[in-house]
Structures are given as structure tokens and as C-alpha cells.
C-alpha positions as CSV (number, residue, x, y, z in Angstrom):
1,X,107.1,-28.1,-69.4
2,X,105.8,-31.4,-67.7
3,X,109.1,-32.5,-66.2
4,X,108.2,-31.2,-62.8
5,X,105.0,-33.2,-62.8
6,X,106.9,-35.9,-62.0
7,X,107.4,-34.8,-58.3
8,X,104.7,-36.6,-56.5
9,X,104.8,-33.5,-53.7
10,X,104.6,-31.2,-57.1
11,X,101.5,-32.6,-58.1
12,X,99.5,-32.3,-55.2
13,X,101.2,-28.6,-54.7
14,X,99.9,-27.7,-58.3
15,X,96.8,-29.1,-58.0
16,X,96.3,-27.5,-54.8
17,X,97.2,-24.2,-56.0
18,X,95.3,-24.2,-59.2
19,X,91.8,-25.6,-57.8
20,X,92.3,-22.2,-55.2
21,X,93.3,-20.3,-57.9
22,X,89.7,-21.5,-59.9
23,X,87.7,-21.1,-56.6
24,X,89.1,-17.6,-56.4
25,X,88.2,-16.5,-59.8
26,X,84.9,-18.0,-59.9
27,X,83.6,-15.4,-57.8
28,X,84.9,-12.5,-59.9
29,X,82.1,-12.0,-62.0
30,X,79.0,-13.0,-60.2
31,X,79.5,-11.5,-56.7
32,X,79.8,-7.8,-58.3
33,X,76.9,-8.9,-60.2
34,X,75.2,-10.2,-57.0
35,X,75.8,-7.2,-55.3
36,X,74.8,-5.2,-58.4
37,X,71.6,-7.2,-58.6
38,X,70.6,-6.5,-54.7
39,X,71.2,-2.6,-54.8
40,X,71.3,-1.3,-57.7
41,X,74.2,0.8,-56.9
42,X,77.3,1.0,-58.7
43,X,79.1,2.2,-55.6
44,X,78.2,-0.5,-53.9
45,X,79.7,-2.5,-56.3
46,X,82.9,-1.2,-57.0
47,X,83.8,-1.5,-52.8
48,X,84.0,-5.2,-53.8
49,X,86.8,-4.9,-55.7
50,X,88.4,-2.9,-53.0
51,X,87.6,-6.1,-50.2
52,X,89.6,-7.6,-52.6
53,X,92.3,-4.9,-53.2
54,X,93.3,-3.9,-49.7
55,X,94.5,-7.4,-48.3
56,X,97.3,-8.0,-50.5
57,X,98.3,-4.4,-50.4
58,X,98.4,-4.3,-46.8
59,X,99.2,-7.9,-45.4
60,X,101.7,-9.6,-48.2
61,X,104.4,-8.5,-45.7
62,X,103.5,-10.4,-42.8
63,X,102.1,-13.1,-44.9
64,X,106.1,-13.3,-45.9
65,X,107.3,-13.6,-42.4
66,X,104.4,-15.6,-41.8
67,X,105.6,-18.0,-44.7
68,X,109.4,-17.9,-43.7
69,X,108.7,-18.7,-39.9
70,X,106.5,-21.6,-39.5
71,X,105.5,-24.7,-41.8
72,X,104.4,-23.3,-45.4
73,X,102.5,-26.4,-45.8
74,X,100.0,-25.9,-42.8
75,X,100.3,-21.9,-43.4
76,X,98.4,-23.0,-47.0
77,X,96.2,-25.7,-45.3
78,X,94.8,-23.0,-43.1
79,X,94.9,-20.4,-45.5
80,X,92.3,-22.6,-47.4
81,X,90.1,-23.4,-44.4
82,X,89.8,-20.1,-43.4
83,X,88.4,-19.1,-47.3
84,X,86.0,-21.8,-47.1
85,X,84.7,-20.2,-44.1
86,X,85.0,-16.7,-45.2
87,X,83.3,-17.9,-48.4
88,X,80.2,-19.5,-46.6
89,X,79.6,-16.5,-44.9
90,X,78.3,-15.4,-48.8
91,X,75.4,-17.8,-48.2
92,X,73.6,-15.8,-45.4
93,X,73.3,-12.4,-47.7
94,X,69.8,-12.2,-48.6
95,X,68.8,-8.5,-49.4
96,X,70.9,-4.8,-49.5
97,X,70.7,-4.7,-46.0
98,X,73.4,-7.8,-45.8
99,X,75.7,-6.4,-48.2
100,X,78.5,-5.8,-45.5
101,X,78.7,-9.2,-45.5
102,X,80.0,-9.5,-48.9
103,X,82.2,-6.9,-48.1
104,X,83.4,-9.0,-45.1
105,X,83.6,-12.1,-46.4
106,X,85.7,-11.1,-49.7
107,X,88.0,-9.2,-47.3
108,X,88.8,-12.4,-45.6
109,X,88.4,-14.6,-48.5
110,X,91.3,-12.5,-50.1
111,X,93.3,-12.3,-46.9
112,X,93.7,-15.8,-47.6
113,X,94.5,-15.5,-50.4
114,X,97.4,-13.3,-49.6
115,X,98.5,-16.0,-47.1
116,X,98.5,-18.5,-49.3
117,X,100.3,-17.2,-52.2
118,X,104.1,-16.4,-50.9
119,X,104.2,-19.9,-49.0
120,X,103.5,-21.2,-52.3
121,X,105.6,-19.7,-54.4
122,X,108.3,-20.0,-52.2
123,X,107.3,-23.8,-51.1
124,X,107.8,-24.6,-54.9
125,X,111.6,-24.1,-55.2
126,X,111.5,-26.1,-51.8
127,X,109.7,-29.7,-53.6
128,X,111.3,-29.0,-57.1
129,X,114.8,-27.8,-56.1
130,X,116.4,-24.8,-58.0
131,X,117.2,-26.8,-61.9
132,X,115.3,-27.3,-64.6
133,X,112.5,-28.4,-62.7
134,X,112.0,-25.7,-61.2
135,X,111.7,-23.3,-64.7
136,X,109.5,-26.6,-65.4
137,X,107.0,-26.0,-62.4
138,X,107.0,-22.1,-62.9
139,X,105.8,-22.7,-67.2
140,X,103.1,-25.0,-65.7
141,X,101.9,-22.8,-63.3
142,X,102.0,-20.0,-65.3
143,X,99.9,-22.3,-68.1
144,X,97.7,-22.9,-65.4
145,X,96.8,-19.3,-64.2
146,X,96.3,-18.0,-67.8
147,X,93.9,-20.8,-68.4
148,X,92.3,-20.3,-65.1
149,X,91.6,-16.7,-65.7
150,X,90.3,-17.0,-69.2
151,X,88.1,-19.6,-68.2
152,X,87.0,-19.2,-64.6
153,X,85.4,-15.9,-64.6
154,X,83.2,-16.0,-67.9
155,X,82.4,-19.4,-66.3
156,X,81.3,-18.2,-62.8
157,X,79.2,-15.3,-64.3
158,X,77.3,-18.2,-66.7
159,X,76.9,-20.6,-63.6
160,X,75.2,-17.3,-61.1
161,X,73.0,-17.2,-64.3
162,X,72.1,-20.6,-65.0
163,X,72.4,-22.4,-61.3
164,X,72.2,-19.1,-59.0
165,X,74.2,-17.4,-56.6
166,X,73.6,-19.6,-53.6
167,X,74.9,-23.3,-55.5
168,X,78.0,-21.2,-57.0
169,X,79.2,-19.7,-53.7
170,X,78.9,-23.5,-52.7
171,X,81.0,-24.5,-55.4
172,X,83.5,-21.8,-54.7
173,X,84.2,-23.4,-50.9
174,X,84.5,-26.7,-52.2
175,X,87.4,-25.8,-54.4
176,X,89.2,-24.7,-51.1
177,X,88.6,-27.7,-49.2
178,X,89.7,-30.0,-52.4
179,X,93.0,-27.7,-51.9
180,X,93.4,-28.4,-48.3
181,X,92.9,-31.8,-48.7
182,X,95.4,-32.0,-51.6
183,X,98.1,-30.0,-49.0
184,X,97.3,-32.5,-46.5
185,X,98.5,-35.5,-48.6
186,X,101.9,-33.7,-49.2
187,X,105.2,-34.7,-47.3
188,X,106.3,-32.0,-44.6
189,X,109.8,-30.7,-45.6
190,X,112.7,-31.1,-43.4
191,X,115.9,-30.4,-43.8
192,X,118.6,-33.3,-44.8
193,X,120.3,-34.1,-42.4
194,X,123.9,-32.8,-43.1
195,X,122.7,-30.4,-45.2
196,X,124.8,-27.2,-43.9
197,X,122.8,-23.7,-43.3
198,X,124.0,-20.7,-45.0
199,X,124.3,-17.7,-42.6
200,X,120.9,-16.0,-44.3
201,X,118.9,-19.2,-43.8
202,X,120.4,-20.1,-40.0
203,X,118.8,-16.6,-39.6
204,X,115.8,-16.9,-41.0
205,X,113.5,-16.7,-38.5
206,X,114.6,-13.5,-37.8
207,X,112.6,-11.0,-39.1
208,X,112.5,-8.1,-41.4
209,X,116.2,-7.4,-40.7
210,X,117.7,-10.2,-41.8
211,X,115.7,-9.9,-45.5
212,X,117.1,-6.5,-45.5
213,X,120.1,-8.7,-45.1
214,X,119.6,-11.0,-47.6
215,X,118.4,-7.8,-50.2
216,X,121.9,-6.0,-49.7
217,X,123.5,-9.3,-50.2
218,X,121.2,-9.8,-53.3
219,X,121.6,-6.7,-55.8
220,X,119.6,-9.3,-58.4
221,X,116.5,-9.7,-56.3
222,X,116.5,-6.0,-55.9
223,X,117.2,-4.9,-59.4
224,X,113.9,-7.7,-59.9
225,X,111.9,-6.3,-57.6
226,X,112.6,-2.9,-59.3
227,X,112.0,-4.1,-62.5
228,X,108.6,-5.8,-61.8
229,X,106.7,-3.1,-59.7
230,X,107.6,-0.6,-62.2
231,X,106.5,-2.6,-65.0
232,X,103.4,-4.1,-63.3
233,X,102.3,-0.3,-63.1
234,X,102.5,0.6,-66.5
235,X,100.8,-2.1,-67.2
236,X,97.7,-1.6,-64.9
237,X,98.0,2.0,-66.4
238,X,97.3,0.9,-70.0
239,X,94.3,-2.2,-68.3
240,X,92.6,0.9,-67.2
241,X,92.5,2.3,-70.8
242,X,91.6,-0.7,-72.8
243,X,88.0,-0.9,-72.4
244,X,87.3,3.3,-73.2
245,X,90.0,2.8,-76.0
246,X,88.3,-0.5,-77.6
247,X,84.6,1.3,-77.4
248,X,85.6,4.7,-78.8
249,X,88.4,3.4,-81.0
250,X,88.0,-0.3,-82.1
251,X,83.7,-0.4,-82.3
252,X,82.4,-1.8,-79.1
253,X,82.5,-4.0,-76.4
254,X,82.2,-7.4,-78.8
255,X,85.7,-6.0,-80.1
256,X,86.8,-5.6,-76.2
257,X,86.3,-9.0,-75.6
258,X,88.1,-10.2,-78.7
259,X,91.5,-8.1,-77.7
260,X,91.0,-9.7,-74.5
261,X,91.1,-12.8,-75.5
262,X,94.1,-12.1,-78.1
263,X,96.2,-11.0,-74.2
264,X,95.3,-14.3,-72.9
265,X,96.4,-16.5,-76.1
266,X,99.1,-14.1,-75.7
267,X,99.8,-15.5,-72.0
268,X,98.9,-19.2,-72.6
269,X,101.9,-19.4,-75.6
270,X,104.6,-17.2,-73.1
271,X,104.5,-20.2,-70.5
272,X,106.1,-22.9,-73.2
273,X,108.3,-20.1,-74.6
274,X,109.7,-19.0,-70.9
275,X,110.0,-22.7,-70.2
276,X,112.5,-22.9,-73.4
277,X,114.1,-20.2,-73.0
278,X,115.1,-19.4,-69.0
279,X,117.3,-22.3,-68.6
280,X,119.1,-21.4,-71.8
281,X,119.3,-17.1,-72.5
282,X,121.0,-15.0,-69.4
283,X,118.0,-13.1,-66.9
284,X,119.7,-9.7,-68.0
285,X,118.8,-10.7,-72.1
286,X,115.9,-12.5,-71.6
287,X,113.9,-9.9,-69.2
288,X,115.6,-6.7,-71.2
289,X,114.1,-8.3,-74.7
290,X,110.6,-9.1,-73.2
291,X,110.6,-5.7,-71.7
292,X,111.2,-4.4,-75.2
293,X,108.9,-6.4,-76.8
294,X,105.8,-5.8,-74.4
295,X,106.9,-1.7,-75.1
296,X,106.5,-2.3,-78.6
297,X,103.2,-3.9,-78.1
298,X,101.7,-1.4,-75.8
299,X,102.4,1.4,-78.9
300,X,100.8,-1.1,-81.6
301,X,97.7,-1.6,-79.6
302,X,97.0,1.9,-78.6
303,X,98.0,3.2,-82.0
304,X,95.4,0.6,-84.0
305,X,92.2,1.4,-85.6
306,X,91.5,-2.0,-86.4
307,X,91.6,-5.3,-85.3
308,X,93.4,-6.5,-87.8
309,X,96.6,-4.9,-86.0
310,X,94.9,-4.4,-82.6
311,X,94.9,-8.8,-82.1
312,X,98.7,-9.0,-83.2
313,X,99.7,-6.4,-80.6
314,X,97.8,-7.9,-77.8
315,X,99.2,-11.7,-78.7
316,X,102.5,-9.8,-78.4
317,X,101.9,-8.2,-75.7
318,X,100.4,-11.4,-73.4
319,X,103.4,-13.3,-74.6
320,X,105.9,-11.0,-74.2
321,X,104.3,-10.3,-70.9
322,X,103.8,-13.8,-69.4
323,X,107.6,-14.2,-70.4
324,X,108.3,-11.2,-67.8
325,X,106.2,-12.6,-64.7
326,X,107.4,-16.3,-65.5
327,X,111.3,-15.3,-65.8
328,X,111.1,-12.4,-63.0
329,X,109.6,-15.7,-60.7
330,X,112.1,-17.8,-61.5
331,X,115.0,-15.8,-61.4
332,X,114.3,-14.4,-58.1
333,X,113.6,-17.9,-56.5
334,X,117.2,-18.9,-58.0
335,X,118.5,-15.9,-56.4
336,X,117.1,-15.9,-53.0
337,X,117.7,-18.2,-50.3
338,X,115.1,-20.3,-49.3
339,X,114.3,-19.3,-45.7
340,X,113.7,-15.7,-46.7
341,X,112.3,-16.4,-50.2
342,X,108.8,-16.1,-48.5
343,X,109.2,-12.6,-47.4
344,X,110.4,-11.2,-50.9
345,X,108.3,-13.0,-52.7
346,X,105.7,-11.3,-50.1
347,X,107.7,-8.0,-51.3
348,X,106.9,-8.5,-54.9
349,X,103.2,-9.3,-54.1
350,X,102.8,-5.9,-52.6
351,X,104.4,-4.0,-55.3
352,X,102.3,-6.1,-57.5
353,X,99.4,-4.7,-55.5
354,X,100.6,-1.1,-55.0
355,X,101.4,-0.9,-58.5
356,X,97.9,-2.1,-59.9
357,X,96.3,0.6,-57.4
358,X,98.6,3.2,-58.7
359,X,98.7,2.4,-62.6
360,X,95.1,2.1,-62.4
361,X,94.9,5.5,-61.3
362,X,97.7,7.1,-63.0
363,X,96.4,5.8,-66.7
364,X,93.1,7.4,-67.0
365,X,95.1,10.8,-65.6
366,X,97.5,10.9,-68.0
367,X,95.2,10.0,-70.5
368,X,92.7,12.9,-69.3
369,X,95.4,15.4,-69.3
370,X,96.9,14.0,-72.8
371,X,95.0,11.3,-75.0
372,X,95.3,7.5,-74.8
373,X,97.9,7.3,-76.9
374,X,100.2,9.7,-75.5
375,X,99.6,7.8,-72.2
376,X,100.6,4.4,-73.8
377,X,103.9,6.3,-75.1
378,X,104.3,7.0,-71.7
379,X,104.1,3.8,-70.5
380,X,105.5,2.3,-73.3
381,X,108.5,4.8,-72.6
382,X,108.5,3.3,-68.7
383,X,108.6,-0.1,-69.8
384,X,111.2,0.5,-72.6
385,X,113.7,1.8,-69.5
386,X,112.5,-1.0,-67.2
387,X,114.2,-3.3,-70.3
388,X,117.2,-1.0,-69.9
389,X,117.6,-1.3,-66.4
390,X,117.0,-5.6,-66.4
391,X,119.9,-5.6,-69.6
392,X,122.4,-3.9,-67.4
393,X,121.7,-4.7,-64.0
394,X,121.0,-8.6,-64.2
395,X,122.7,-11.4,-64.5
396,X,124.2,-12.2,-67.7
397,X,125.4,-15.7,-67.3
398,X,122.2,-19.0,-66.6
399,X,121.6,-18.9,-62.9
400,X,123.5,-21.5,-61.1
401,X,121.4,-24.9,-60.1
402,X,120.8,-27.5,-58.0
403,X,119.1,-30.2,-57.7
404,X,115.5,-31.3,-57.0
405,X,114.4,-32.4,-53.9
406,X,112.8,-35.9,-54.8
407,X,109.5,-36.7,-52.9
């Protein structure tokens, strides 16, 4: 899983992207509890997750074109100063009446975010090259994010109680500039000389036309971006479930916490296990069996009355599920050329968005006009075809390589 580590550019690109990813989640917690703790209103609150919802939804396209047409490094360099900024501006909210600028400032905050993230993803395949380092970088990452989001957010809502808001927020725009700087010490990417363009790349530049291009050309990245959105949906269907299910079913919030934690064990032991097993089982086996398997999990956890089979499930389902995203990454970064890889990846971010949104609101529905576990049949029974669809649609030979770039 470490093998990529050994690209110098690599390094700094993960370090980058993981100490953004830990300022990021570091807010999570405490400014909903900030905001909570100024107003007392639980409207008020809950519009800070939607400054955080609507810039992915709405900008991950043009954050792909942004990210195919000029430099992905500086696109990421900016990206970063622009969140420390946005972040400061946390620092001048003092009572209710300032609260529309927490509003503002996690609006742009996450517009950087969205920025960032599809010249990342799609600069990685660019350091690494498309081989075993690659699957290499993608495990570590994925290692890195589950760790990051099972640490980073209990941690920022213990440091707003034990340092305050004011030192955290502080703390949050350092983590930006330490990514910036880390960009900054990377080598810009040019292309070798002699290195022949492929009709798709020479037209990069081009616009949303030419990834249409690339998508017809492409029936993999489709059938991926298919795949994903619809599964990323059931999913945020059955998040939106958990905490009524673990209070009225499993005893209380302690028990909440506990299945949480059982999803990101779950997530932490998929990253090894897609780092194994992508550069060895075909995308149409290995994304149709974790399908499956997270299917099967969604029906054990919503069917349990106890712990005892309520952890198992959720291990199985953050495994099986962390095998999905890590595969589904790689896979469509082997399939895509590079100088549109920005604006599908860009693709896949909003259908990640859209999806959440829409899951989010279709689980409680279904559960309203049903029960919780009929809903989790239901999305069990979505994710069960999305395994169909990846078995017969993908690839069922390894994904072709090539080598790393070395740095």
C-alpha cells in the first residue's frame, strides 16, 4: 500500500491533500455547535450544512473544466489560499447578528473545496502513472480519509470545548496554508517530450464537448459513473436512518456511536483489501461482489436488534463499501484520459453530491410511508442491481497499465 510513497511529488501531493482534508473536517462539529451556541436555533444550524452542500452540487462541473484547462497544481495552491481566507473570515463572528458570516465563509470554504478535489484526484494518476502505483496511491488515500474522518471531527468538537472557537478556526487555516506550501514544493508536470497526444487529450482544452467525446468513446467510465451515483444514493438513504433506527431499535445514542465506529473500522480495513485486490480481480467482479456484499450488509444492519449482529453488519458494510469508492476511483482514472479525467471525475463529484441530497431525502420517505426496514430492502434491492449492472457491463479482464511518472 506504501509503494507509491516512494514518489517524492506523491508525497507532498498526499500530504497536501490529507492536512486539507483534516482542516476541512475539523470544522464539522464545532461550527454547527458555534452557531447552535449563538442562537439557539436549530434552523439556523442546519443552513450550515447546506453552505456546505450547494458548492459541490452546483460548481464540481466547472471545477472539472477548471482542472482540465489550466495547471492542476496552482488550481490546488489557490484553492487552499482562498480557504484560508474564507476560513478567517470565521474569526470576526461575535454574536447572532454575524451569523451570515458563517454562512458565507463555509460557502467559500467548501467552494474550495470543490476546486480542489477533481485536480487532485485527477493530478494523482498524472505523478504515479496508471500501474500499480497508482491502486497504491488510491489505498493510501483512501486509508487516509477514513482515518481523517473518524478522527478529525470528534477532535474538533473536543478542541471548540477545551481551547474555544476562535484558536480552532485558527488551527483550521493553518492546515490550508501547510497544504499550499506542500503544493508549492512539487514539480510542475509537463509533458515528455515525444510523448504523442491522443486525439481526446490534443483536445482537451476544449470544453464540455469533447468529454462528451471522451464518455461515448468510454462505455466503462459511463457504466462507473452509473454505478456510483446510484449507489452513493442508497447509501445516503440508509445514513439518514441510522441514527432514528439505532435510538428506537438498538438503545440509544451510546449504541449510535459504537455502529459508527464499527462503518469506519469497516472503511480503514477496505483500503488494504482494495489495494490487493484491484490489480489482481477484473472491475466487472470486483465492483459486482462488493456491491453484493454492501446489499447484504444494509439488510443485516437494519434487520438487527442487537449489537451483537448490528457491529458485524456495519464492519461489512464500511469494507465492502470503501472497496466500491476505492475500485470505482481507480478504475475510472485507468479508463479516462488524462486531459479530461478532471471533468469526469468533476462528474462523479456531483453525482456524489446530488445523490447524498437525494438519498437523504428519499430514506426517511420511504421509511415514513413503509418502515426502516422495508426502506433498507429497498435500498438494499437498488444496490443488489447496481452489482448487476457493474458484473455485466465492466470490464472483465485487469485494466491495462503504464508506467509511473518518476519525480
Amino acid at each position: 500500500m506504501f509503494e507509491a510513497l516512494r514518489i517524492a511529488d506523491f508525497r507532498l501531493l498526499w500530504f497536501a491533500r490529507s492536512v486539507s482534508l483534516l482542516g476541512s473536517w475539523l470544522l464539522v462539529v464545532a461550527v454547527p455547535a458555534h452557531v447552535f451556541t449563538l442562537t439557539g436555533s436549530v434552523a439556523a444550524t442546519g443552513l450550515t450544512l447546506a453552505a456546505e452542500f450547494l458548492p459541490p452540487l452546483l460548481l464540481a462541473p466547472l471545477a472539472g473544466v477548471l482542472a482540465d484547462r489550466v495547471d492542476r497544481r496552482k488550481l490546488m495552491i489557490g484553492a487552499d489560499v482562498a480557504r484560508v481566507g474564507a476560513v478567517l473570515l470565521l474569526l470576526l463572528v461575535r454574536d447572532p447578528d454575524d451569523v451570515w458570516l458563517v454562512y458565507a465563509a463555509l460557502t467559500a470554504e467548501a467552494t474550495g473545496t470543490t476546486m480542489f478535489r477533481p485536480a487532485a484526484q485527477s493530478n494523482t494518476p498524472a505523478v504515479v502513472g496508471t500501474g500499480p502505483a497508482l491502486s497504491s496511491a488510491n489505498a493510501l488515500n483512501a486509508t487516509t480519509d477514513g482515518i481523517v474522518r473518524l478522527v478529525a471531527a470528534p477532535l474538533g468538537g473536543a478542541l471548540y470545548a477545551w481551547i474555544g472557537f476562535t484558536p480552532l478556526v485558527s488551527l483550521n487555516a493553518a492546515t490550508y496554508a501547510v497544504s499550499a506550501a506542500a503544493l508549492l514544493l512539487t514539480t510542475p508536470l509537463t509533458r515528455q517530450p515525444g510523448h504523442p497526444q491522443t486525439a481526446v487529450e490534443a483536445a482537451g482544452a476544449g470544453g464540455v464537448r469533447h468529454l462528451r467525446a471522451a464518455l461515448r468513446q468510454a462505455p466503462t467510465a459511463r457504466t462507473l459513473l452509473l454505478v456510483n451515483t446510484v449507489f452513493l444514493g442508497a447509501n445516503a438513504s440508509l445514513s439518514a436512518l441510522l441514527v432514528p433506527y439505532g435510538i428506537t431499535v438498538l438503545g440509544g445514542p451510546a449504541q449510535i456511536g459504537l455502529v459508527m465506529s464499527a462503518l469506519g473500522i469497516g472503511f480503514l480495513l477496505g483500503a488494504p483489501l482494495t489495494r490487493v485486490l484491484v490489480d489482481r480481480a477484473p472491475p466487472a467482479y470486483l465492483l459486482g461482489a462488493a456491491l453484493a456484499t454492501t446489499a447484504a450488509g444494509y439488510l443485516l444492519l437494519f434487520s438487527a436488534t442487537t449489537m451483537a449482529t448490528a457491529l458485524p453488519a456495519a464492519v461489512v458494510i464500511g469494507t465492502a463499501g470503501s472497496t466500491v469508492l476505492s475500485a470505482t476511483q481507480t478504475t475510472l482514472q485507468r479508463a479516462t484520459p488524462n486531459a479530461v479525467l478532471g471533468r469526469t471525475t468533476a462528474l462523479l463529484l456531483t453525482g456524489e453530491a446530488a445523490a447524498t441530497l437525494l438519498g437523504a431525502l428519499a430514506g426517511p420517505a420511504a421509511a415514513h410511508a413503509m418502515s426502516p426496514t422495508w426502506a433498507a430492502v429497498l435500498a438494499a434491492t437498488t444496490t443488489a442491481l447496481t452489482a448487476a449492472a457493474a458484473t455485466l457491463r465492466l470490464p472483465r479482464t485487469t485494466a491495462a497499465t503504464t508506467p509511473a511518472t518518476a519525480s
